[in-house]
ZATIGU-153855 format. One record per residue (C-alpha): residue number from 0; residue in three letters; x, y, z. Coordinates in pm, 1 decimal, decimal comma. Example, Ala and Ser with C-alpha at 12.3 -4.5 7.8 and 13.67 -1.06 7.14 Angstrom:
{site 0 "Ala" {1230,0 -450,0 780,0}}
{site 1 "Ser" {1367,0 -106,0 714,0}}
//
This chain:
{site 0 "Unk" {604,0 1632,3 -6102,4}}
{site 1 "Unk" {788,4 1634,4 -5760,8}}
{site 2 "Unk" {1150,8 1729,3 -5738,9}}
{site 3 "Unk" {1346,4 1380,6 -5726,6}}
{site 4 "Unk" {1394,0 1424,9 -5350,9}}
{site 5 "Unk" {1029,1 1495,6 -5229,6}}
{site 6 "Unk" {921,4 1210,7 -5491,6}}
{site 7 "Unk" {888,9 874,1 -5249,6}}
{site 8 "Unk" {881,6 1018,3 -4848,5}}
{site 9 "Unk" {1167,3 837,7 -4620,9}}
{site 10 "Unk" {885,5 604,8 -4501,0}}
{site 11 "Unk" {819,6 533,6 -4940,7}}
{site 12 "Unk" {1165,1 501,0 -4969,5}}
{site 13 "Unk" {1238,8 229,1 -4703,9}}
{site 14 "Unk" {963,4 23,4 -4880,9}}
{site 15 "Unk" {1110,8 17,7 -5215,8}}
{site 16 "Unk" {1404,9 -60,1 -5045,9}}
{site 17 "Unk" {1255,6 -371,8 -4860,8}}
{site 18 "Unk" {1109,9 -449,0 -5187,2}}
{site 19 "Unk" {1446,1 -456,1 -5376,6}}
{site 20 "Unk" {1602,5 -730,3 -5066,4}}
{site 21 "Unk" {1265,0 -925,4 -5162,6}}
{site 22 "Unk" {1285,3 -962,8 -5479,5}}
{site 23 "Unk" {1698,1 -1012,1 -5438,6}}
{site 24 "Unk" {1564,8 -1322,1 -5196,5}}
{site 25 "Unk" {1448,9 -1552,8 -5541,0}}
{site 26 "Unk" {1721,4 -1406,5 -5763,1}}
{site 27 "Unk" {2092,1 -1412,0 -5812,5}}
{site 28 "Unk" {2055,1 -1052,8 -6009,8}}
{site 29 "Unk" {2140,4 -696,9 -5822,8}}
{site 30 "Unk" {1867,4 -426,0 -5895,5}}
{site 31 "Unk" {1926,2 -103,4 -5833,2}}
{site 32 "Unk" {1683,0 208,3 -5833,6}}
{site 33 "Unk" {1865,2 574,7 -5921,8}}
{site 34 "Unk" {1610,9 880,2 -5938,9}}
{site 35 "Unk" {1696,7 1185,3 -6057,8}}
{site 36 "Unk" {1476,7 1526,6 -6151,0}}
{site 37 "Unk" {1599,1 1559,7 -6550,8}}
{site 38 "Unk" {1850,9 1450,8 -6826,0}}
{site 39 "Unk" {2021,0 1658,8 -7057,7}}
{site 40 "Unk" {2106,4 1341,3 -7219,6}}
{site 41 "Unk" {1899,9 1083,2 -7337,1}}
{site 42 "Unk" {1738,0 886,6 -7116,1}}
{site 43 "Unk" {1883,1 574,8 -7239,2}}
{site 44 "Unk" {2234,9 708,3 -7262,0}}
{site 45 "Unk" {2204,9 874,1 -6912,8}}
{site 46 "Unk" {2085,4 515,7 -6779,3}}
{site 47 "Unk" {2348,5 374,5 -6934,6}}
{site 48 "Unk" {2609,9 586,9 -6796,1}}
{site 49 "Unk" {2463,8 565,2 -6459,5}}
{site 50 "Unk" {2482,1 130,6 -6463,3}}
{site 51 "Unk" {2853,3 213,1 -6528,3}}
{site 52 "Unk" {2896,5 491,1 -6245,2}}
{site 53 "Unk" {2685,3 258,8 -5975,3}}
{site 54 "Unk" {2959,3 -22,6 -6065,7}}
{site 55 "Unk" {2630,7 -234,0 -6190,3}}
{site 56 "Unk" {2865,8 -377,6 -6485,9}}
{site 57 "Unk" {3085,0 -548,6 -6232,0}}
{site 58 "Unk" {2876,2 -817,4 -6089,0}}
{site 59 "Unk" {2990,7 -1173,9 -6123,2}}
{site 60 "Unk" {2683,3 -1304,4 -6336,6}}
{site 61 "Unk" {2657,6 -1002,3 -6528,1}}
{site 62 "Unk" {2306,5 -969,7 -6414,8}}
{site 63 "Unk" {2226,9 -626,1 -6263,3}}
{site 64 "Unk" {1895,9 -429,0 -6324,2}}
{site 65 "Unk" {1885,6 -86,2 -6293,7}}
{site 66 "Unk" {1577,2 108,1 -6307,9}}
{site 67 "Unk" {1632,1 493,8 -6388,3}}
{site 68 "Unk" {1343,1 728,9 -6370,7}}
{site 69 "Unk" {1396,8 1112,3 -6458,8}}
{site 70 "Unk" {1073,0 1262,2 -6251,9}}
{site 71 "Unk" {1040,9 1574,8 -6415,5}}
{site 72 "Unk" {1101,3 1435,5 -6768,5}}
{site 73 "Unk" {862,8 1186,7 -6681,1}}
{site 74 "Unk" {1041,8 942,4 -6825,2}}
{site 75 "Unk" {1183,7 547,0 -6719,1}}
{site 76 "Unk" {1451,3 282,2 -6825,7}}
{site 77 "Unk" {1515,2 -60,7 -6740,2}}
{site 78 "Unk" {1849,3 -171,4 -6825,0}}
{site 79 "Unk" {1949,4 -503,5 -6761,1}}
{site 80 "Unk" {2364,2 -584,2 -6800,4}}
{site 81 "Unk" {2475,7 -810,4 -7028,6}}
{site 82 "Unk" {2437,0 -1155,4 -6898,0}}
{site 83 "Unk" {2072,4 -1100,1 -6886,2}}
{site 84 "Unk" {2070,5 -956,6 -7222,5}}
{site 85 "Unk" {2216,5 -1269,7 -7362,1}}
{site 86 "Unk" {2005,7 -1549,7 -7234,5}}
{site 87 "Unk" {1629,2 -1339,1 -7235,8}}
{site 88 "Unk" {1391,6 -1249,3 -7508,7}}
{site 89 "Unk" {1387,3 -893,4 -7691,9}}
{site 90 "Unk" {1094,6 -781,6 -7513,7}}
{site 91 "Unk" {1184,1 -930,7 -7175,5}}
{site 92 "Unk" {1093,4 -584,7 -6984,2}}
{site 93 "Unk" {784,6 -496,5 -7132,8}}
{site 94 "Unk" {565,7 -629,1 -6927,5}}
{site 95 "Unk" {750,9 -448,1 -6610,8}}
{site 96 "Unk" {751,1 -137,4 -6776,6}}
{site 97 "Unk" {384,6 -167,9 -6851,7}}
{site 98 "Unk" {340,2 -238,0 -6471,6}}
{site 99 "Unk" {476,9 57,4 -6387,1}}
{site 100 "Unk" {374,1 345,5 -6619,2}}
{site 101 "Unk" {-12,5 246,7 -6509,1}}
{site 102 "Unk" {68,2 336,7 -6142,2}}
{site 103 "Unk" {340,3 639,0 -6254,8}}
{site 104 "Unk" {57,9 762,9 -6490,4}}
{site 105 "Unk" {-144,7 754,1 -6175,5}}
{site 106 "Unk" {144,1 951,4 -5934,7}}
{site 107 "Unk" {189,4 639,3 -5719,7}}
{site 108 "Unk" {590,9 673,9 -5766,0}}
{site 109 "Unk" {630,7 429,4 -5496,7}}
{site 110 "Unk" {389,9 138,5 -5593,5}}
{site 111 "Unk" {524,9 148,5 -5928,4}}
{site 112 "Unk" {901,9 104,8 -5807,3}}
{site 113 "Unk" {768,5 -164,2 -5590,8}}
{site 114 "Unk" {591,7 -334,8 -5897,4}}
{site 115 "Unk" {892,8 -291,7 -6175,6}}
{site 116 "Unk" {1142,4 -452,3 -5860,9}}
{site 117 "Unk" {885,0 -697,8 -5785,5}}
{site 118 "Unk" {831,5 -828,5 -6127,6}}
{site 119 "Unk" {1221,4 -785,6 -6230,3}}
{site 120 "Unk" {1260,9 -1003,3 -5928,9}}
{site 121 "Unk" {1062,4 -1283,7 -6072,2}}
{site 122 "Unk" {1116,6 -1234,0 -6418,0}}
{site 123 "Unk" {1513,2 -1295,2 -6338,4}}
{site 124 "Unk" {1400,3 -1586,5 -6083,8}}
{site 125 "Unk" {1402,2 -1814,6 -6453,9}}
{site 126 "Unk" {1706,7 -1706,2 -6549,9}}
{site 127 "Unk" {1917,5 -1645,6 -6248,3}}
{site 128 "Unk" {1762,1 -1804,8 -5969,2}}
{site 129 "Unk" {1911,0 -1748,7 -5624,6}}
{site 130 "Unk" {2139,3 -1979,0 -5490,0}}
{site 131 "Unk" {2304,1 -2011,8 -5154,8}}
{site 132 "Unk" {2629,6 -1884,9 -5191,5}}
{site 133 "Unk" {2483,3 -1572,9 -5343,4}}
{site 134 "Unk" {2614,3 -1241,0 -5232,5}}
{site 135 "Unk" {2443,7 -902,7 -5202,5}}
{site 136 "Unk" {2702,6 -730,6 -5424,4}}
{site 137 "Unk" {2535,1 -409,0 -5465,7}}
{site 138 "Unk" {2373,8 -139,7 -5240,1}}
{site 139 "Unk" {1989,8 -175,4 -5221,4}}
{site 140 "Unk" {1972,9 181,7 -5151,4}}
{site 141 "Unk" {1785,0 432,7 -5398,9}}
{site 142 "Unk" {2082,8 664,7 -5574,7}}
{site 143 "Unk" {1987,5 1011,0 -5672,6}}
{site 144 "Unk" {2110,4 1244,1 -5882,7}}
//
């Protein structure tokens, strides 16, 4: 697999990006994207860590989305803060994270971002539906580590 850095082109990257303000346009929640070439921890953990390092925790509905993918590990989390935890069902994300392994199994890195934001986007929608004193509180820009 691509090094985290050659994995989406600038071009790939400024569509995700476009994609994450869309999908921020019928929602109230922040969604991030953080890439990154391995983990020494696990996945979940490093996720984890990473929500609470890109200040994710500190939105005002408690209702960020971060999506981590480890490229070389070939490996993906969706973790959603708290606020979304409490109010949506157990297996709330599967159906993103189905959406996406099918294109990552197929090396379209981009097309799957654009389908987990897209469908985290409308899956929060129910939840946390935009409103019009919302706020982008968060950077839309892809972290990488």
């Amino acid at each position: 697999m691509p090094e985290a850095i050659d994995l989406l082109t600038r071009n790939e990257e400024l569509e995700v990006v476009e994609a994450i303000r869309l999908a921020e346009g019928q929602t109230s929640g922040e969604i991030r994207v953080h890439i990154e070439r391995s983990s020494v921890a696990p996945h979940f953990d490093r996720a984890r860590e990473l929500f609470h390092l890109l200040k994710m925790d500190n939105t005002k509905l408690q209702n960020g989305v971060l999506i981590y993918l480890a490229s070389d590990d070939k490996q993906f989390v969706i973790l959603g803060d708290k606020g979304i935890d409490a109010v949506v069902e157990n297996d709330f994300w599967d159906c993103t994270k189905d959406a996406m392994a099918e294109h990552f199994r197929n090396g379209d890195f981009k097309q799957g971002l654009i389908a987990g934001i897209s469908r985290a986007g409308e899956r929060l929608q129910q939840y946390f539906p935009w409103q019009n004193d919302d706020t982008d509180e968060l950077s839309n820009e892809i972290s990488k580590g």
